[in-house]
N, C-alpha and C positions, 0 to 999 in steps of 0.2 A: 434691821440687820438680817434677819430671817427670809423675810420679803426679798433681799438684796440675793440672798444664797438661793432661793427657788427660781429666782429669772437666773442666774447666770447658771445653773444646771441644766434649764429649760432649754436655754441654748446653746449649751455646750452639749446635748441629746441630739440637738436639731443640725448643729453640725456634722458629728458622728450616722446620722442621718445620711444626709448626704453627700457625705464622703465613701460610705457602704453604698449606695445607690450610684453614685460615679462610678466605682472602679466595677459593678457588675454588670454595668450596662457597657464599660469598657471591655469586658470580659467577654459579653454576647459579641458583640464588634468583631472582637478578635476570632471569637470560634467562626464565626461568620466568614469573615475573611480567609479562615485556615481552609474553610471546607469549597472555598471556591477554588478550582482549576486553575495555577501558576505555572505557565511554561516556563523552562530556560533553553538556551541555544548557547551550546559551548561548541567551539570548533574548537578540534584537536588535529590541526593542521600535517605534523609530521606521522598521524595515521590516515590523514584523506580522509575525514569524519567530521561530521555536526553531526552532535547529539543532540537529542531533543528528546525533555524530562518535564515530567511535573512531579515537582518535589525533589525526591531523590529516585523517583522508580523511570524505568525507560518509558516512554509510549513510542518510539523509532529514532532511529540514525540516519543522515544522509551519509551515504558512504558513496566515494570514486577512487579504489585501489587500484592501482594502477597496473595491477594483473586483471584487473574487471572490466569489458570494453564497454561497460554503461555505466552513471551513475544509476544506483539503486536505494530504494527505503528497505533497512533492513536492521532490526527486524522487526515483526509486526507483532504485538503484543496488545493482552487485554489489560481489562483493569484490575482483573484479578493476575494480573502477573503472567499468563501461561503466551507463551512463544507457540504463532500459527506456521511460522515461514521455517520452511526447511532449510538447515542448515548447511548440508553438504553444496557447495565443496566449500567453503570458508570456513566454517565451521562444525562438520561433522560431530553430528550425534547416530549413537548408536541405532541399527534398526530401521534407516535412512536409506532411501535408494540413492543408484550410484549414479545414477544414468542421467543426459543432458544437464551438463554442466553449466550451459549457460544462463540454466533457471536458477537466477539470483535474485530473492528476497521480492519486491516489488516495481516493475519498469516499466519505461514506454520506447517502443523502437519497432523496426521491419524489417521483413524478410527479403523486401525488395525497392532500393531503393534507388534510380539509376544503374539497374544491374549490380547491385554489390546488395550485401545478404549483412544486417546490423542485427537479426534476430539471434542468428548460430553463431556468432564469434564467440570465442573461449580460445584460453589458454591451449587445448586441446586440436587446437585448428594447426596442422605441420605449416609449418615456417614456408614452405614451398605454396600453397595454397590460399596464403594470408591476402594477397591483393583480388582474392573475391569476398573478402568481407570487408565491412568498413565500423569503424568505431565511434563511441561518443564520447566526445572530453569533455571533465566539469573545466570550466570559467572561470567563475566567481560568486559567490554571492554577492546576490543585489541588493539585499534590504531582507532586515530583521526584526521583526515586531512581538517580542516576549506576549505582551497584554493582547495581543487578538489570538493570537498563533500562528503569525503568519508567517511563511519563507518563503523568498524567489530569490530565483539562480538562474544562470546563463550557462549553456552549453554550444558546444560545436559538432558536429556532423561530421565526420572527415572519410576520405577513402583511405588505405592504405601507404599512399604517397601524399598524405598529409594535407590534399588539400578538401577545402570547408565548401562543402554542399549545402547544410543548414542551420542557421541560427535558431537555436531554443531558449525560449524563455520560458519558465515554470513556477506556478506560485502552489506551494503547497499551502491550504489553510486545515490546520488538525482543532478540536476539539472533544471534549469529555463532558458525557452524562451520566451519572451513576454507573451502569454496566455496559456504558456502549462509549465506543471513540470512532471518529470518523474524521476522515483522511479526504479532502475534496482537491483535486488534481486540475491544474488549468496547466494546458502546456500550448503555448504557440510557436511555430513553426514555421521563421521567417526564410525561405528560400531566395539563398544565395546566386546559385545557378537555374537554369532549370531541370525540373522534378520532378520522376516517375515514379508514381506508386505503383508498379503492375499488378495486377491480383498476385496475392500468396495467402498460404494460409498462415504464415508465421507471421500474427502482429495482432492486436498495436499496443496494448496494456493488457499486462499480464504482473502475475506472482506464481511461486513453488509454495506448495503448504505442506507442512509437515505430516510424519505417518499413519496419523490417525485419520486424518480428514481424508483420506485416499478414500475410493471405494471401495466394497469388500470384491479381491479376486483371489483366485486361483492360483495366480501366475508365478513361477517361480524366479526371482528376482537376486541381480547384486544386492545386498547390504552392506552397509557398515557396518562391521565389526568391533565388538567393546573397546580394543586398543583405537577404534579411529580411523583404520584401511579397508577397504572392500573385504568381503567376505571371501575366504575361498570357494567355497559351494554354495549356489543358489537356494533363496528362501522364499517363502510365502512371507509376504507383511499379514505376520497375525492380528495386527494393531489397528488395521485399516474397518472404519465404521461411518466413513461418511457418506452425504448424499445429497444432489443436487436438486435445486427446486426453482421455473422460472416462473418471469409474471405472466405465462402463458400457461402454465399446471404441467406443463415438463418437468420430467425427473430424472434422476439417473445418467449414463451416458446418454442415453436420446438428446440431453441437451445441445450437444455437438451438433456443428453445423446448422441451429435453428436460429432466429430471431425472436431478442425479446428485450423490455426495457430492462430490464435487472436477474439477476440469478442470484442464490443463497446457495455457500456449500455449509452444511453444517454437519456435525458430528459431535461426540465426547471426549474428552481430556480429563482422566484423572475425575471421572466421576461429575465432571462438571462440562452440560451442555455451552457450547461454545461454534458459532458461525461468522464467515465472511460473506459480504452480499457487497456485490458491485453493480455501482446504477449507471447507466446512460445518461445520455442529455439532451433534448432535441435538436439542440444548437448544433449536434455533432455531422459529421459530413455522415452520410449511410445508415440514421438512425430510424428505426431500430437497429443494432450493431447485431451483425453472426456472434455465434459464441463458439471460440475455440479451449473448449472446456472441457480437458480429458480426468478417468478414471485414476490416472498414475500420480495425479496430484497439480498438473499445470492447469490452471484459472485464467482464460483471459478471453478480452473481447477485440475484436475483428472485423470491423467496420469497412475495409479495404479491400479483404480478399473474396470480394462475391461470387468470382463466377466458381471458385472452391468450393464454397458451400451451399451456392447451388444447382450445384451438377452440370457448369453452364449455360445454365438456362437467363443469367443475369452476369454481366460484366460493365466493372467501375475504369480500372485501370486512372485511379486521381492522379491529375497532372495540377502542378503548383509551377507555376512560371516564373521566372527571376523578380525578383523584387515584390512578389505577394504574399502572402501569408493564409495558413490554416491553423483553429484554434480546438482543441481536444479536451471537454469536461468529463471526467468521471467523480464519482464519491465511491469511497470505501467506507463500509460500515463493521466496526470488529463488535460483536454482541458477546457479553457470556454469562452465564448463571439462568438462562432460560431459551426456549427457542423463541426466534423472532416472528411476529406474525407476520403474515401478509397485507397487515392492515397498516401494519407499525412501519415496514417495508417502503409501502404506497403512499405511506404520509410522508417517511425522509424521503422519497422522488420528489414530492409537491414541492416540499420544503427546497429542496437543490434547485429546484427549475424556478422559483423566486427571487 
């Protein structure tokens, strides 16, 4: 009997064994899985928005408000939570410049396309004036892929008189590494009609970043005021700390109008180093791309407008014929809690151009 009571303890141990061993190894599983990057993709149809979240925190929105003549990503946040892309005019935060309105959150478009100007539209354009610019209308989304991250949409091109210059297609793919997320942009660009890109210097991917990342100046500027209205009297952005840096060892405004595969702006937030770095692609038409990268806070690259930047000594003027197409890679890299090297930089190019 004795004998009888030591095996059946034996193995009712050995049970309890591994049953304690199942549910901790279900346990690791689980942390595992929690700790990996879940996208979601909600659209919120009656505001013109897809969100796009891992977990419950933003990493960006597609947004097409229909006061806004682009779709734009907006807005651009780390992993530590802090918003790079200035808000005004959608969202005015305090201490915000007032000025070009059409710098919303993150786009792709030009200044010259067929003689109509898709860079400057804004609300702010008089109603008399409107049939020199032309807009872009979102579509539809084409496909949605939670498990990779991936989005593409369909846009149209149109003049003012509503008719369609060019078909876009755009797949965003977003991802997350510990303190870095990156935004990699494919937009093609099927031409409807045929297509003039004349040099300008207004174009092609661009974002507005917020007051810190400006450089430090002098200049006495609209703000936003704490209610949310421009300022009455002009101010310094005391806020502005940031600084540009290409893969060329350009810094500062000098970056304007140079060529280089990637630029980094970076600056501080609340104590916390924080950069954007936007890369090139070789694939792209004019690459290495000019960089139309000003002090006031607008980011962008410029692959079209040559004989602008320099000093016409070089002129592209890209023509797209009816029924051909042109294809536009950038990545966007959002960094925070350290500065990015140049080495780190150099490897997510390799990485993109794979």
């Amino acid at each position: 009997m004795i004998h009888r009571f030591y095996i059946a303890l034996f193995l009712l141990v050995g049970l309890l064994a591994c049953k304690n061993e199942t549910e901790n190894t279900a346990s690791e599983e689980t942390t595992i899985q929690a700790e990996s990057p879940k996208f979601a993709f909600n659209e919120v149809a009656d505001e013109n928005k897809l969100e796009i979240k891992i977990g419950d925190q933003v990493f960006t929105n597609y947004i097409y408000p229909e006061n806004v003549a682009k779709p734009v990503l907006y807005p651009l946040t780390t992993v530590s939570g802090k918003v790079l892309s200035r808000g005004f005019p959608i969202d005015p935060k305090a201490g915000e410049r007032t000025d070009h309105p059409h710098h919303i959150g993150y786009w792709l478009n030009y200044g010259d396309v067929n003689g109509l100007d898709f860079w400057n539209n804004s609300e702010a354009i008089a109603e008399a004036d409107k049939d020199q610019y032309g807009s872009i209308y979102h579509q539809e989304v084409m496909a949605m892929d939670e498990a990779a991250g991936q989005l593409t949409v369909k846009t149209h091109w149109k003049t003012a008189a509503q008719e369609k210059l060019i078909e876009e297609i755009t797949q965003f793919s977003f991802s997350e590494n510990e303190y870095t997320r990156i935004i990699d942009r494919m937009t093609t660009l099927n031409a409807l009609k045929d297509i003039d890109f004349s040099d300008n210097k207004e174009g092609v991917v661009g974002m507005r970043v917020i007051k810190e990342l400006e450089l430090p100046s002098e200049d006495l500027v609209t703000l936003v005021s704490n209610d949310g209205t421009p300022s009455a009297e002009k101010q310094k952005n005391a806020a502005a700390n940031g600084d540009y840096l290409s893969s060329e060892g350009v810094t500062g405004k000098a970056v304007w109008g140079k060529r280089a595969t990637w630029v980094k702006l970076e600056g501080t937030v609340e104590d916390e180093v924080v950069s954007l770095t936007l890369i090139d692609h070789p694939d792209n038409v004019g690459y290495p791309t000019y960089w139309h990268a000003r002090g006031y806070g607008l980011f962008a690259a410029n692959p079209l407008g040559q004989a602008v930047f320099s000093e016409g000594k070089e002129r592209l003027d890209f023509q797209l014929p009816a029924g051909e197409s042109v294809t536009f890679k950038y990545r966007l890299v959002i960094h925070n809690g350290s500065s990015l090297s140049k080495e780190e930089i150099e490897a997510h190019a390799q990485q993109f151009q794979e």
